[in-house]
Backbone as JSON Lines, residues from 0, in Angstrom:
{"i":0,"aa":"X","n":[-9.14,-7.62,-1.86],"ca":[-8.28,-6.87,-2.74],"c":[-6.84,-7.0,-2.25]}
{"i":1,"aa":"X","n":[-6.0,-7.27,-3.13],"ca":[-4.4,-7.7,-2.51],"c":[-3.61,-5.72,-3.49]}
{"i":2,"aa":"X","n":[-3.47,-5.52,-2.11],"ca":[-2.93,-4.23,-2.17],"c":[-1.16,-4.47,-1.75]}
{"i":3,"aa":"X","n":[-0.25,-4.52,-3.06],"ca":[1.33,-3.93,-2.75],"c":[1.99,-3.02,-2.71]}
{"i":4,"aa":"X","n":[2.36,-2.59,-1.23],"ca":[2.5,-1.33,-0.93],"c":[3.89,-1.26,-0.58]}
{"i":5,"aa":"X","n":[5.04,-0.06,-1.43],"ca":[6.11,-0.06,-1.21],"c":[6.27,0.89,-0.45]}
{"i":6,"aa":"X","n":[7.14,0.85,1.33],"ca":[7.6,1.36,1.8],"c":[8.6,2.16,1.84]}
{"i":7,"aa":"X","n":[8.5,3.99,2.05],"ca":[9.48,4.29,1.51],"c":[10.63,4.16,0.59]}
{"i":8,"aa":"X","n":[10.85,3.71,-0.58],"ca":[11.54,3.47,-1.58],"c":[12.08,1.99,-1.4]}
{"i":9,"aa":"X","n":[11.59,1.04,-1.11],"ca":[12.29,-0.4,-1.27],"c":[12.58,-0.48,0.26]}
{"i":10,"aa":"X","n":[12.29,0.3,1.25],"ca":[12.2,-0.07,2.6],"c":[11.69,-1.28,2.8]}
{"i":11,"aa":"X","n":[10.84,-1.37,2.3],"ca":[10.3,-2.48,3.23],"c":[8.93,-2.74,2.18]}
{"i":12,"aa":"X","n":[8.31,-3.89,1.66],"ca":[7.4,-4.44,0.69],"c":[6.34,-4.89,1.96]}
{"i":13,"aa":"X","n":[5.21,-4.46,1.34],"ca":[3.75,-5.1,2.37],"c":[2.86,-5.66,1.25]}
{"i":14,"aa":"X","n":[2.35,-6.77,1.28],"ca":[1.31,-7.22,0.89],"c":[-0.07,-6.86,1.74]}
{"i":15,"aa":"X","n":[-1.14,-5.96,1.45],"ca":[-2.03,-5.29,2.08],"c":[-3.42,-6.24,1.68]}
{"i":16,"aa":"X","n":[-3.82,-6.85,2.18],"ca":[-4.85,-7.78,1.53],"c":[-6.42,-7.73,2.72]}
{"i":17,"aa":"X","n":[-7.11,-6.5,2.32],"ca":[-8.23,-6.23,2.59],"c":[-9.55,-6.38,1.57]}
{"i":18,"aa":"X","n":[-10.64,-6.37,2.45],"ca":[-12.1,-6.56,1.96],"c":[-12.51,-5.24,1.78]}
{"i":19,"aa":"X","n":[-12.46,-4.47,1.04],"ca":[-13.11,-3.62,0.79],"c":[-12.39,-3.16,-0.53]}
{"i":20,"aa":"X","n":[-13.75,-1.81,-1.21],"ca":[-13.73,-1.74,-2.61],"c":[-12.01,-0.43,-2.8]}
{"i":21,"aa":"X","n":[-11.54,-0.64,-3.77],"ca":[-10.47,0.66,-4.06],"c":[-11.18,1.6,-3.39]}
{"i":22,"aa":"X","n":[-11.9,2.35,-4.24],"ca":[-12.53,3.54,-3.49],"c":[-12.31,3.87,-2.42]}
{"i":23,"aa":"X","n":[-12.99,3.09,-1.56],"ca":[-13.23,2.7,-0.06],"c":[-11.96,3.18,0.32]}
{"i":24,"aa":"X","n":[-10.74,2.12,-0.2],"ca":[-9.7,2.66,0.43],"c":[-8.65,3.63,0.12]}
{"i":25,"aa":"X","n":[-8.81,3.64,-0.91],"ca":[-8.29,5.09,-2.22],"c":[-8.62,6.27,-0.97]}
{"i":26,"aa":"X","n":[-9.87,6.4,-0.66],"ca":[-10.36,7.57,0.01],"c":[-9.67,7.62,1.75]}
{"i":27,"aa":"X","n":[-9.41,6.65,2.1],"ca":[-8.76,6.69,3.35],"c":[-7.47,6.69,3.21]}
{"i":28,"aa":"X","n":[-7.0,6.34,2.14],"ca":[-5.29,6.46,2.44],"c":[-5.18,8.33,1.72]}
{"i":29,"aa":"X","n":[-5.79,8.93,1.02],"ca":[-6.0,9.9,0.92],"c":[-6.4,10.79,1.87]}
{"i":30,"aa":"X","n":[-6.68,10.46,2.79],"ca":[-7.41,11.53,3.76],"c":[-6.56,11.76,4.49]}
{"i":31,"aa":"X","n":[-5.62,10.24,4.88],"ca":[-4.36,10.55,5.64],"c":[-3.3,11.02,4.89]}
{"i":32,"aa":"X","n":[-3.28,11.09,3.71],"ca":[-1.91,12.27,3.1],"c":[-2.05,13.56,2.96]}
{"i":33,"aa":"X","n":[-3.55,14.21,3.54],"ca":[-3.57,14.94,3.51],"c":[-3.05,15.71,4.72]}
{"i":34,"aa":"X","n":[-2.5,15.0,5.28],"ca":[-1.55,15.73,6.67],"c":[-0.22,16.6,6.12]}
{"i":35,"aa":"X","n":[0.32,17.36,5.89],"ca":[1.63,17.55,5.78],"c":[2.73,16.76,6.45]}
{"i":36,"aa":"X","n":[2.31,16.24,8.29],"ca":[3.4,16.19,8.77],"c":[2.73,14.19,8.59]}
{"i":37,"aa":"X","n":[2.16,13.86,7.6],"ca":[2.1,12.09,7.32],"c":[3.35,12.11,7.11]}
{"i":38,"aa":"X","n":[4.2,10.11,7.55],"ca":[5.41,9.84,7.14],"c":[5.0,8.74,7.65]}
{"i":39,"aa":"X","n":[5.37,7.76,6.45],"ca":[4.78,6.03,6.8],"c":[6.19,5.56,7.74]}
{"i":40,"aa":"X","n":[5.78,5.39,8.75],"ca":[6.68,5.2,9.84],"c":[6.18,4.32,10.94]}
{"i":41,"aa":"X","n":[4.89,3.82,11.06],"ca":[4.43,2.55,11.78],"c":[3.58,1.89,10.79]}
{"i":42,"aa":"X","n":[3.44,1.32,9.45],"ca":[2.87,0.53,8.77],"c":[2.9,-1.25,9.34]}
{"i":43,"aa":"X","n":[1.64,-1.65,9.7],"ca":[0.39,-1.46,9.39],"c":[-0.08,-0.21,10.02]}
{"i":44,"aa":"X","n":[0.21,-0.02,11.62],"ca":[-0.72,0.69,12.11],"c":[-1.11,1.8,11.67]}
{"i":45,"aa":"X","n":[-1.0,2.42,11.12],"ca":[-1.16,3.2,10.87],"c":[-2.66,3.38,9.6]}
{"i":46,"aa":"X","n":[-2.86,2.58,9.22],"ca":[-4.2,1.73,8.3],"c":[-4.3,0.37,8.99]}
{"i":47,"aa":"X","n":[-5.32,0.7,9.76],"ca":[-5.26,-0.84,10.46],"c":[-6.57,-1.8,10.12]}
{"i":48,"aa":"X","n":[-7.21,-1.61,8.73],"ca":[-7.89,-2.29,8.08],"c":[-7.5,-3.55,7.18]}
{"i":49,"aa":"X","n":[-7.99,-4.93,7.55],"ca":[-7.41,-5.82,6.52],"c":[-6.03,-6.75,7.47]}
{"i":50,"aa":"X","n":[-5.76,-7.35,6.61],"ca":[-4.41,-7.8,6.48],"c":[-2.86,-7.6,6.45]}
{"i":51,"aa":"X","n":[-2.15,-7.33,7.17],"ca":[-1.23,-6.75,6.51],"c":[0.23,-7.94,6.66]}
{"i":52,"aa":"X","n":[1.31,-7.77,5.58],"ca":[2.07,-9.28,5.17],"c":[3.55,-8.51,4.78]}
{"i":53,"aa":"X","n":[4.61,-8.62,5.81],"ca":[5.37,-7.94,5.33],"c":[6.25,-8.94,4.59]}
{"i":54,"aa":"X","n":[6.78,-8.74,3.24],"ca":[7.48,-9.63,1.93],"c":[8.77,-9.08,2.05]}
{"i":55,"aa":"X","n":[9.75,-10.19,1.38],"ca":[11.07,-9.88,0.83],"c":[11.04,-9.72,-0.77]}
{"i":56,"aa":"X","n":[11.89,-9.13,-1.08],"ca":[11.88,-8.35,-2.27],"c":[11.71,-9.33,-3.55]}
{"i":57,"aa":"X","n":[12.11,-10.78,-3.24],"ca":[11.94,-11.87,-4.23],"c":[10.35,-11.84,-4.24]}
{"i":58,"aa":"X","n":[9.58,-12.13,-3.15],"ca":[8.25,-12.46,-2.89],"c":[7.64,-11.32,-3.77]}
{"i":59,"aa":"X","n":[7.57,-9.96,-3.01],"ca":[7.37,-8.77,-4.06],"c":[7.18,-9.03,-5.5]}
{"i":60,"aa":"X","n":[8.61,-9.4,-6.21],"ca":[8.64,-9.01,-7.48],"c":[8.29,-10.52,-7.85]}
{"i":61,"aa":"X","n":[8.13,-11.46,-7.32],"ca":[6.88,-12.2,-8.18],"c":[5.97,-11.92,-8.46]}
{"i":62,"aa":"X","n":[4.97,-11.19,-7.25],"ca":[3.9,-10.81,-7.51],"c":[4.03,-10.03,-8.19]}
{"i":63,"aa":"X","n":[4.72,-9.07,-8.91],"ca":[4.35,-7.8,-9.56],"c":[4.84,-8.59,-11.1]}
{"i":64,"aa":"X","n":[5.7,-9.8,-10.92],"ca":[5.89,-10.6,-12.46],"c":[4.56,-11.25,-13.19]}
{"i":65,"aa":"X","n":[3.97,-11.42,-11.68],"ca":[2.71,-12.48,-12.5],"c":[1.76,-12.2,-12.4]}
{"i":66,"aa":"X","n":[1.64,-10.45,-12.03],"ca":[0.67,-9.35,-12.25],"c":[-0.86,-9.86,-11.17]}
{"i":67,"aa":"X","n":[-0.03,-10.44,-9.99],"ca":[-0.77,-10.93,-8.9],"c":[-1.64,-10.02,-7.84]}
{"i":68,"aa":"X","n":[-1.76,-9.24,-8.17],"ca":[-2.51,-7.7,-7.44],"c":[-3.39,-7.17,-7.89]}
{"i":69,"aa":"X","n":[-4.15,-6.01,-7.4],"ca":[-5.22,-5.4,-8.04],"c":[-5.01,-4.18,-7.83]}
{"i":70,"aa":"X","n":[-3.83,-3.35,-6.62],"ca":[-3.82,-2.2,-6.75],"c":[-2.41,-2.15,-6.08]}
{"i":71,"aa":"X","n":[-1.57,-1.11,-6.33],"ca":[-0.38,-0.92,-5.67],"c":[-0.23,0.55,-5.16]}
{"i":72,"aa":"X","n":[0.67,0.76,-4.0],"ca":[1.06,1.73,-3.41],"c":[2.54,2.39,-2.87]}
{"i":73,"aa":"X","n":[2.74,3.21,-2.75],"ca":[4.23,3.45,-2.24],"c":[3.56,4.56,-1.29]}
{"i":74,"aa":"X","n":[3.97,3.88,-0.14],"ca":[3.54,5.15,1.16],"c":[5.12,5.36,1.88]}
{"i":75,"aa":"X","n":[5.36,6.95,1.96],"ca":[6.09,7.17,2.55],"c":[6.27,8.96,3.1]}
{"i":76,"aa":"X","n":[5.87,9.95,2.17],"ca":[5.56,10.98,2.79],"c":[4.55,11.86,2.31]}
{"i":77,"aa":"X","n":[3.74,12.67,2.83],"ca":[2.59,13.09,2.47],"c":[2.28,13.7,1.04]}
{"i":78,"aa":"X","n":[3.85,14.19,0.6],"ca":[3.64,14.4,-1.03],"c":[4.32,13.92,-2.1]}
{"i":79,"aa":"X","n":[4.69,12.5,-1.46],"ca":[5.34,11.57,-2.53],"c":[4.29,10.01,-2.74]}
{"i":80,"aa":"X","n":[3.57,9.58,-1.79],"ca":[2.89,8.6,-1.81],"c":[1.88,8.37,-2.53]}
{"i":81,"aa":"X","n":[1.07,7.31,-2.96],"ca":[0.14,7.31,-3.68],"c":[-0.41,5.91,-3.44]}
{"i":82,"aa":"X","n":[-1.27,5.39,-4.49],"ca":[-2.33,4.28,-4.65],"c":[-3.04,4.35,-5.58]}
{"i":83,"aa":"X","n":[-2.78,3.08,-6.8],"ca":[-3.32,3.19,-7.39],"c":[-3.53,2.11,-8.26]}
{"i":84,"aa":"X","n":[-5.2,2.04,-8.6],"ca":[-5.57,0.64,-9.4],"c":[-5.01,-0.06,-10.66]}
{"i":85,"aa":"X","n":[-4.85,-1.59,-10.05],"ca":[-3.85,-1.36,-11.37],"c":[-4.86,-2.58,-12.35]}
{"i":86,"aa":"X","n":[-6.07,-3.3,-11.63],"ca":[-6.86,-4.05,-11.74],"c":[-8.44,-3.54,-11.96]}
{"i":87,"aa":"X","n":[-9.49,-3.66,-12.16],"ca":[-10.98,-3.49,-11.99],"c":[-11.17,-4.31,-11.38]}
């Protein structure tokens, strides 16, 4: 699953490209926002499942031109972040 995950507002673009189902990981990046004091501030480590590919903003917005993904994310604080399928 090729997961694009925007860092704090255009901080920083990750291409997240793990084996496992949404769900799977829907439910773990959820479990960790359920912290109050979460703040994506060591990505990858911080999900250290998979792949992780840090992009420049050209690279990014190809992929999101040629609808090259299956799920996207913006992680950055525990009640602004999310994930979500954008593929089956």
């Amino acid at each position: 699953m090729k997961i694009i995950i925007d860092e704090e507002f255009g901080y920083r673009y990750w291409l997240w490209d793990v084996d496992a189902s949404f769900d799977d990981i829907y439910d773990i990046v959820s479990e960790k926002l359920l912290d109050p004091e979460f703040f994506a501030t060591n990505l990858p480590e911080q999900f250290p499942y998979g792949y992780w590919t840090s992009m420049e903003f050209d690279e990014y917005r190809k992929m999101v031109d040629n609808d090259d993904y299956d799920a996207y994310g913006h992680l950055h604080t525990h009640d602004d972040s999310y994930l979500e399928r954008i593929k089956d």
